[in-house]
N, CA and C atoms as a LAMMPS dump frame, in Angstrom:
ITEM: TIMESTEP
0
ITEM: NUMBER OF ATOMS
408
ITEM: BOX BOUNDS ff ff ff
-5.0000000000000000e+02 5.0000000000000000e+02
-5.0000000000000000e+02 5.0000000000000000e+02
-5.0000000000000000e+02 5.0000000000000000e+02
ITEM: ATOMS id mol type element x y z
1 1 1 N 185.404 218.976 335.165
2 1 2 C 186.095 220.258 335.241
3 1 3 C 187.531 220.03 335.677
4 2 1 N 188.212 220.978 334.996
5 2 2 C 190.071 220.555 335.416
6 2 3 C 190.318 221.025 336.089
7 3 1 N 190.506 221.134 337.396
8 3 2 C 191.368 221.988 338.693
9 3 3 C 192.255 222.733 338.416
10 4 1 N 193.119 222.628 337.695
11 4 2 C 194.11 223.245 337.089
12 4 3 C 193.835 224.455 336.345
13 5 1 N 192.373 224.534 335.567
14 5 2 C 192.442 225.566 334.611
15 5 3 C 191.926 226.586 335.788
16 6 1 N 191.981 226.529 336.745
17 6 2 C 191.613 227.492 337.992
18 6 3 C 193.195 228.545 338.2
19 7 1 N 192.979 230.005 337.488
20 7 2 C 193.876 230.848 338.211
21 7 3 C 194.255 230.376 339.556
22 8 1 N 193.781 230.549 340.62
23 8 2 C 194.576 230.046 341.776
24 8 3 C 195.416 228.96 342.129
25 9 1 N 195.427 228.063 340.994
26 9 2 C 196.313 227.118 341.706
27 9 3 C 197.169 226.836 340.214
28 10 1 N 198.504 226.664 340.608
29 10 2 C 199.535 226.459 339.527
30 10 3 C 200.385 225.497 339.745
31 11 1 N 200.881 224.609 338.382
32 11 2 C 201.481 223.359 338.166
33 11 3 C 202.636 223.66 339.035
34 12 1 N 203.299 222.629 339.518
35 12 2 C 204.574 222.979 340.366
36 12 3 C 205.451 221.559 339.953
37 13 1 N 206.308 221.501 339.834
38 13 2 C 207.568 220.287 339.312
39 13 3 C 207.82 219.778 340.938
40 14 1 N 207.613 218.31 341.182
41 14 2 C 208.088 217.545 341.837
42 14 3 C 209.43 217.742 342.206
43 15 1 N 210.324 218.028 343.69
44 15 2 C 211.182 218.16 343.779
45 15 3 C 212.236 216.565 343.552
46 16 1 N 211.677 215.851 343.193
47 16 2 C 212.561 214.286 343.51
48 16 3 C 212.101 213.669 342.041
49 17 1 N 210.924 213.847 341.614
50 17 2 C 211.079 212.993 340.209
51 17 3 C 210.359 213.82 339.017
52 18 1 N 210.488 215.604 339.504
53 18 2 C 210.309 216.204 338.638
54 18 3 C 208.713 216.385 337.903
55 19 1 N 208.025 215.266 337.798
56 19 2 C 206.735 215.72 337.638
57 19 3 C 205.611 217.008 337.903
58 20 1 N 205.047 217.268 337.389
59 20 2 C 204.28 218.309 337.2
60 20 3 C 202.695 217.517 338.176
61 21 1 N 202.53 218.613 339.476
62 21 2 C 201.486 217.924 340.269
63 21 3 C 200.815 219.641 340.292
64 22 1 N 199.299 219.285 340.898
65 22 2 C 199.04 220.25 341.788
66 22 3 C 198.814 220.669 343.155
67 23 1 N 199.555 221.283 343.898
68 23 2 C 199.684 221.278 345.397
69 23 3 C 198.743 221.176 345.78
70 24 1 N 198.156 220.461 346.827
71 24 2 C 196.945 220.287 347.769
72 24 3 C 196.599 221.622 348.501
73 25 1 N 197.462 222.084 348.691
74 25 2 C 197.243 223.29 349.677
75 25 3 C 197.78 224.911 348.555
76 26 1 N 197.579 225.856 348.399
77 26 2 C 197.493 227.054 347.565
78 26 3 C 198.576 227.718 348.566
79 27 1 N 199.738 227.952 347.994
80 27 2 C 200.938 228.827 348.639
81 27 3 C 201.279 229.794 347.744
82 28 1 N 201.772 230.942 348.637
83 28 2 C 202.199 232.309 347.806
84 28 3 C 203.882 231.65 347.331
85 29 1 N 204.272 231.232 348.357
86 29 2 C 205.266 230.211 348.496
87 29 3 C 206.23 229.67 347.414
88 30 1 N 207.729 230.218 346.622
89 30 2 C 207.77 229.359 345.783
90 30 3 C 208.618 228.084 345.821
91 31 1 N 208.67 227.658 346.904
92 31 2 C 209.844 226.597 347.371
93 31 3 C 209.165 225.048 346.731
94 32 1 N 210.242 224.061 346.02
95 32 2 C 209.446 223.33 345.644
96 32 3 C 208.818 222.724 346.932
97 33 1 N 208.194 221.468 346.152
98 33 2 C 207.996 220.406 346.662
99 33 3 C 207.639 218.975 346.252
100 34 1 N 206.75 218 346.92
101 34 2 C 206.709 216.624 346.739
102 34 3 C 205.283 216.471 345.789
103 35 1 N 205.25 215.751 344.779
104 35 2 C 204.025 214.816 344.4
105 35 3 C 203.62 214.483 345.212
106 36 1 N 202.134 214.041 345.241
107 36 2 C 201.512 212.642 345.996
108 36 3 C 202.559 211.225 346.112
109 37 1 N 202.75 211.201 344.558
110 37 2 C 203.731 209.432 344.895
111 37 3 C 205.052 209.559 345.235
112 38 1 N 206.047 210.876 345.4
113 38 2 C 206.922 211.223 346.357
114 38 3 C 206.907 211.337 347.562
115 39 1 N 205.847 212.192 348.021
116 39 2 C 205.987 212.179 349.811
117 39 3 C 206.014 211.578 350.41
118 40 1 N 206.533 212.065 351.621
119 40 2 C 207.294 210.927 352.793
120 40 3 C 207.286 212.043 353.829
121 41 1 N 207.14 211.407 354.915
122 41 2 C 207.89 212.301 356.078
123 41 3 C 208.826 212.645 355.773
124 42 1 N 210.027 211.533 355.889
125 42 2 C 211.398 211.259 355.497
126 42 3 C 211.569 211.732 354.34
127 43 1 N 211.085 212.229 352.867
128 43 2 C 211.243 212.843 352.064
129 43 3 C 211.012 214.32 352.304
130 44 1 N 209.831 214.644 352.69
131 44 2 C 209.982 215.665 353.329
132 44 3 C 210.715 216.865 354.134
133 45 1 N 211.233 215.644 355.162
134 45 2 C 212.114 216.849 356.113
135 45 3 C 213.741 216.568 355.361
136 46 1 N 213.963 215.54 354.585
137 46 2 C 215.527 215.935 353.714
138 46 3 C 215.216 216.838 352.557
139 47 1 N 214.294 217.375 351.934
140 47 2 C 213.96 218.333 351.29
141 47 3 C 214.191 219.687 352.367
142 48 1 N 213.506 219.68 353.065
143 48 2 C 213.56 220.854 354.073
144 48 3 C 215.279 220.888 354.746
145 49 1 N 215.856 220.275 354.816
146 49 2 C 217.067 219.96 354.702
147 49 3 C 218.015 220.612 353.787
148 50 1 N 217.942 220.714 352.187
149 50 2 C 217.924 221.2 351.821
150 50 3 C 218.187 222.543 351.408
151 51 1 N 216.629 222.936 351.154
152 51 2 C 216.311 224.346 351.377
153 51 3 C 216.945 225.143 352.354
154 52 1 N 216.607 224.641 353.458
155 52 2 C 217.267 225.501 354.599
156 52 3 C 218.91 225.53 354.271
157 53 1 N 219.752 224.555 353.87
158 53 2 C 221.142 225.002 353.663
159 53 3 C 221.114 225.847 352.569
160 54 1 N 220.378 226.382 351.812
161 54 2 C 220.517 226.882 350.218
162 54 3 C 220.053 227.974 351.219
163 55 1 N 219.22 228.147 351.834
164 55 2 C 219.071 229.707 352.55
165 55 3 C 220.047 230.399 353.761
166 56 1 N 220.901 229.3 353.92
167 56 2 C 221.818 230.213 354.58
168 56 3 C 223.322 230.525 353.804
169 57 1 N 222.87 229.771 352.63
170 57 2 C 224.476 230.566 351.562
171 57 3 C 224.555 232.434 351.948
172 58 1 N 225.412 232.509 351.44
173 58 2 C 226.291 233.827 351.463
174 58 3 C 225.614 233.833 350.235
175 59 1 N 225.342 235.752 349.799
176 59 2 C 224.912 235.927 348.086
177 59 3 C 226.138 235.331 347.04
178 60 1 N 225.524 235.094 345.893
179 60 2 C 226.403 234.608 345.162
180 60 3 C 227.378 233.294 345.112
181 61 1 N 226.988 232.541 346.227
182 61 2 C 227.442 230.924 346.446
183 61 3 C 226.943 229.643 345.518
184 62 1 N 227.268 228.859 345.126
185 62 2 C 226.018 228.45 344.108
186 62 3 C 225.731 227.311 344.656
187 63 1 N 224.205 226.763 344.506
188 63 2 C 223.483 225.869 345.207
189 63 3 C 222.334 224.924 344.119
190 64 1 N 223.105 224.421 343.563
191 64 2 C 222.755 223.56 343.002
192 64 3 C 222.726 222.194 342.959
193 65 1 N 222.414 221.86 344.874
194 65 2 C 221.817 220.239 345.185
195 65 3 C 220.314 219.965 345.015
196 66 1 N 220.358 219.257 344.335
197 66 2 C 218.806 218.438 344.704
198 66 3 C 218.581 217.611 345.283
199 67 1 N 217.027 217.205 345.65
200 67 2 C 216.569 216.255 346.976
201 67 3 C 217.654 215.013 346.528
202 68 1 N 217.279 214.409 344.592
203 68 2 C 218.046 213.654 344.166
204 68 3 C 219.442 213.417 344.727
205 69 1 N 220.144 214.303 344.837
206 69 2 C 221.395 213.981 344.751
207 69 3 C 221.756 214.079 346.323
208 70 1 N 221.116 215.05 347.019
209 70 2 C 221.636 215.05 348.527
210 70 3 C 221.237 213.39 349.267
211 71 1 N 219.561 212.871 348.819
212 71 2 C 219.502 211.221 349.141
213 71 3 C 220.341 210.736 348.616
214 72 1 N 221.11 210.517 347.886
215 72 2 C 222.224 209.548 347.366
216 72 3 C 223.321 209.745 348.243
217 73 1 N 223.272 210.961 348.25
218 73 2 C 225.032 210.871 349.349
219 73 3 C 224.462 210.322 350.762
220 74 1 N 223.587 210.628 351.092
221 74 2 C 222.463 210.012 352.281
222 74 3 C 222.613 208.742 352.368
223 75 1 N 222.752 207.946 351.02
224 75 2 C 222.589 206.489 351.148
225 75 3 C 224.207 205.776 350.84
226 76 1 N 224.829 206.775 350.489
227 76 2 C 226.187 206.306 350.536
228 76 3 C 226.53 206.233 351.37
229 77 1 N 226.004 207.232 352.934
230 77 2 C 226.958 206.729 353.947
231 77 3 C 226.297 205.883 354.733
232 78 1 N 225.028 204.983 354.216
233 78 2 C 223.779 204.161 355.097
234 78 3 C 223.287 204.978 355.692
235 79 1 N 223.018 206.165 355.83
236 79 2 C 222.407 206.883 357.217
237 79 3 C 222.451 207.345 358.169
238 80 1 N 223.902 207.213 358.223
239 80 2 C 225.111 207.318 358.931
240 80 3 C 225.879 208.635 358.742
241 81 1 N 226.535 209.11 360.412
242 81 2 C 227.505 210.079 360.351
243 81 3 C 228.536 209.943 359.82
244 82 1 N 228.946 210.605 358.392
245 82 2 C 229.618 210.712 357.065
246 82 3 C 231.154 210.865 358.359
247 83 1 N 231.655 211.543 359.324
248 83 2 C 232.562 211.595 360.347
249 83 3 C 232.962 210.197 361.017
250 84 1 N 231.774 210.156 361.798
251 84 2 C 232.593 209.006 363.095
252 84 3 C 231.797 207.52 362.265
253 85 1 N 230.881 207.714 361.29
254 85 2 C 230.4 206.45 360.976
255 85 3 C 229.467 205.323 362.21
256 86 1 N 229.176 206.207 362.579
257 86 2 C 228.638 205.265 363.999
258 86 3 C 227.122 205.594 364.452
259 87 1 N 226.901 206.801 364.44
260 87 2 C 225.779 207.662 364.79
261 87 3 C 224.968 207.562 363.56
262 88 1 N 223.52 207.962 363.679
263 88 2 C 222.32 208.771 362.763
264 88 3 C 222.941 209.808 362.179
265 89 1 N 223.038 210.167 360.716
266 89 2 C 223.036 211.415 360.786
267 89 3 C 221.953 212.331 361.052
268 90 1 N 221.9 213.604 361.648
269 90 2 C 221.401 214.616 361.848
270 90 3 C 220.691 215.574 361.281
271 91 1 N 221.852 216.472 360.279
272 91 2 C 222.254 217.552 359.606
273 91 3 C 223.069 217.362 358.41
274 92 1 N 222.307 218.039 357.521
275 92 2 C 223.215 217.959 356.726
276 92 3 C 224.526 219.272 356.504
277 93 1 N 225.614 219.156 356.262
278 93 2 C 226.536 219.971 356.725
279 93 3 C 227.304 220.721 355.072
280 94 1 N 227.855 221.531 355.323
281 94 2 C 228.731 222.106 354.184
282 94 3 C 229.703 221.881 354.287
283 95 1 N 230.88 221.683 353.865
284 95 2 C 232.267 220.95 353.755
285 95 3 C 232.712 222.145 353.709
286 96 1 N 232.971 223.004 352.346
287 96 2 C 233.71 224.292 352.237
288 96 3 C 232.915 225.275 352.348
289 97 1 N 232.24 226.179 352.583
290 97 2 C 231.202 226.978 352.608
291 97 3 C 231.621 227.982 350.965
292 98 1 N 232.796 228.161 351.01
293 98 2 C 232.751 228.94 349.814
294 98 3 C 232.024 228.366 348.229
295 99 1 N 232.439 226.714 348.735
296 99 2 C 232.114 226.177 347.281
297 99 3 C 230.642 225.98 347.093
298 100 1 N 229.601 226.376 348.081
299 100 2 C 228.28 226.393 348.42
300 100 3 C 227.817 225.088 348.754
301 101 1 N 226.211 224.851 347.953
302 101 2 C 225.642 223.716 348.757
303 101 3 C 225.339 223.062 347.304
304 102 1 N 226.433 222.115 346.786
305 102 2 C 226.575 221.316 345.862
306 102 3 C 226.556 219.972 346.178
307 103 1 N 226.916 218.911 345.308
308 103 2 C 226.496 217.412 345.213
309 103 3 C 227.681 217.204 346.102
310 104 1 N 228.628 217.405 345.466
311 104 2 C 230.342 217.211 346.078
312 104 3 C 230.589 218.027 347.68
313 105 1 N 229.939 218.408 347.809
314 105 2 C 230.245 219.703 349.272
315 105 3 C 228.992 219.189 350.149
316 106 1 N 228.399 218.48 350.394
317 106 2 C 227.642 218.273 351.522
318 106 3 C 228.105 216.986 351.982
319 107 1 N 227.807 216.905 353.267
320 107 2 C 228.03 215.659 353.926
321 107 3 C 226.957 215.421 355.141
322 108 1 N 226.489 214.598 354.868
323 108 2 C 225.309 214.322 356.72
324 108 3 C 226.284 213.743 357.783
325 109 1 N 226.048 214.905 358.841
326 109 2 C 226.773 214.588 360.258
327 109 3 C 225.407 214.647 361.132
328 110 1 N 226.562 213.854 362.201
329 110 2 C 225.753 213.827 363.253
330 110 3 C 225.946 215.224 364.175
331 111 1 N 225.134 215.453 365.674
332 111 2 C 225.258 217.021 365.903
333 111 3 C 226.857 216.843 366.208
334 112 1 N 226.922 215.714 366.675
335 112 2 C 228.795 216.049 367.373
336 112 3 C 229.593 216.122 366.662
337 113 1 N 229.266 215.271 365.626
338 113 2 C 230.974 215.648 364.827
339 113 3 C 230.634 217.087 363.93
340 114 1 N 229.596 217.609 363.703
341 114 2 C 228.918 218.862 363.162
342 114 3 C 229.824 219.747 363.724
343 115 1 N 229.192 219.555 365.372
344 115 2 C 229.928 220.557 366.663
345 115 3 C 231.574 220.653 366.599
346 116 1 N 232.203 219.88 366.242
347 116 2 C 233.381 219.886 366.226
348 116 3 C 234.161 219.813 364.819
349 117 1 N 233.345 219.873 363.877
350 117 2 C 233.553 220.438 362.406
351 117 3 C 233.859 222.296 362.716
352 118 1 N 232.852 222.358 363.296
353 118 2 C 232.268 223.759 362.969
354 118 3 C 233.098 224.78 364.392
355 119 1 N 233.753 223.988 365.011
356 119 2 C 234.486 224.647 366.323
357 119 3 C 236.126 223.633 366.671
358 120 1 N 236.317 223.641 365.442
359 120 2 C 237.881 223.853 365.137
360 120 3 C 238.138 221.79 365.631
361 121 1 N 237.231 221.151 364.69
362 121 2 C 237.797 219.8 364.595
363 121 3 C 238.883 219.689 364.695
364 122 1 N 239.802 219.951 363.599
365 122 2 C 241.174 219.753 363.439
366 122 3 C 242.235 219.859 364.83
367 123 1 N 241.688 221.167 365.613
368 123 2 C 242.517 221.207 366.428
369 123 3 C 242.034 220.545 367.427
370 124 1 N 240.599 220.018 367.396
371 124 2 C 240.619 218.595 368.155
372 124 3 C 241.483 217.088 368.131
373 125 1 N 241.461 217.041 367.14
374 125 2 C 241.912 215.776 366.228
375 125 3 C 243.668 215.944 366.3
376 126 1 N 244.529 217.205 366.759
377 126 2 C 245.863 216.956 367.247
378 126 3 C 245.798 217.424 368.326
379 127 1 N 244.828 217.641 368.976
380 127 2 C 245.13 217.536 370.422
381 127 3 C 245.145 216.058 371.164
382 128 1 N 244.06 215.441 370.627
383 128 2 C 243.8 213.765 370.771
384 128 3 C 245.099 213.139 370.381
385 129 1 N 245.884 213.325 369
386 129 2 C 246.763 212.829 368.325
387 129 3 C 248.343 212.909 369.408
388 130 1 N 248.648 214.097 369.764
389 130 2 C 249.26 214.753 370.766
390 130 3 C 249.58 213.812 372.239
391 131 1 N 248.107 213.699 373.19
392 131 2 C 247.899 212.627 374.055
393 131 3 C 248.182 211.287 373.489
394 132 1 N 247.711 210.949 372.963
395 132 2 C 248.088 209.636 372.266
396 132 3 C 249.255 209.489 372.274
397 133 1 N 249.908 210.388 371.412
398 133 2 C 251.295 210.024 371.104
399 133 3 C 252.599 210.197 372.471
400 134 1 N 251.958 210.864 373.683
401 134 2 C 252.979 211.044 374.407
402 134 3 C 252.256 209.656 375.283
403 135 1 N 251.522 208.693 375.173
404 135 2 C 251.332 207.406 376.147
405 135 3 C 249.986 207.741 376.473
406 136 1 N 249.671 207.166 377.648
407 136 2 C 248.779 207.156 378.508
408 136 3 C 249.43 206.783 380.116
C-alpha cells in the first residue's frame, strides 16, 4: 500500500535539494522542509533561520533566499562573523531591509556586531576612528 495515496498526507519539495518526500509528522503547516537525506540539526535550524527572516519582511519586500543559497554565503565566510571575522556567526542579518531577504542582502553576524549594525554601527566606527586619530 502507498502512504501517499492517503488524503492526509501530501508530497512536500525538499527545502535544500528539492525532492519530493513525505513528512513524517502531518502539519496544517505550509513552511517547507527537509528530506530524510537532508536533515541535520544544523540544516535544520539555518532553514529556520531563514523562514523566520522572510517573516519579519515588511509586506511587499521580496524574499527569495533559499536554504541553498543562504549555506553558501554561510560557507563563504567559514562560519564566521561576515563583520569582525573572528566570532561564530549567530544570526543571520539583513544588510538593506528595503531590498528584503535575498542571496545578495544577507550576511551571518555574530550578536555583537548584529548589535551594533542595528544601533548605529557607523557612528560607532567614527567614534573609534575619532579616538584613534586624536592619539592615545
Amino acid at each position: 500500500m502507498d502512504i501517499r495515496s492517503n488524503s492526509a498526507t501530501q508530497d512536500q519539495a525538499c527545502a535544500l535539494c528539492g525532492a519530493c518526500y513525505v513528512p513524517a509528522v502531518a502539519s496544517a503547516y505550509t513552511t517547507p522542509g527537509l528530506c530524510p537525506g537532508c536533515f541535520s540539526r544544523d540544516h535544520y535550524r539555518e532553514l529556520d533561520r531563514v523562514i523566520s527572516a522572510k517573516r519579519k519582511l515588511a509586506d511587499g519586500a521580496p524574499h527569495d533566499l533559499t536554504l541553498y543559497q543562504w549555506l553558501a554565503t554561510v560557507s563563504a565566510f567559514e562560519g564566521r562573523c561576515a563583520l569582525c571575522n573572528l566570532r561564530p556567526f549567530e544570526q543571520l542579518s539583513i544588510w538593506i531591509p528595503a531590498l528584503g531577504v535575498s542571496a545578495g542582502n544577507v550576511a551571518p553576524l555574530c550578536r555583537s556586531c548584529a548589535w551594533h549594525k542595528e544601533n548605529s554601527f557607523l557612528s560607532a566606527m567614527e567614534r573609534v576612528r575619532a579616538v584613534l586619530s586624536e592619539g592615545i
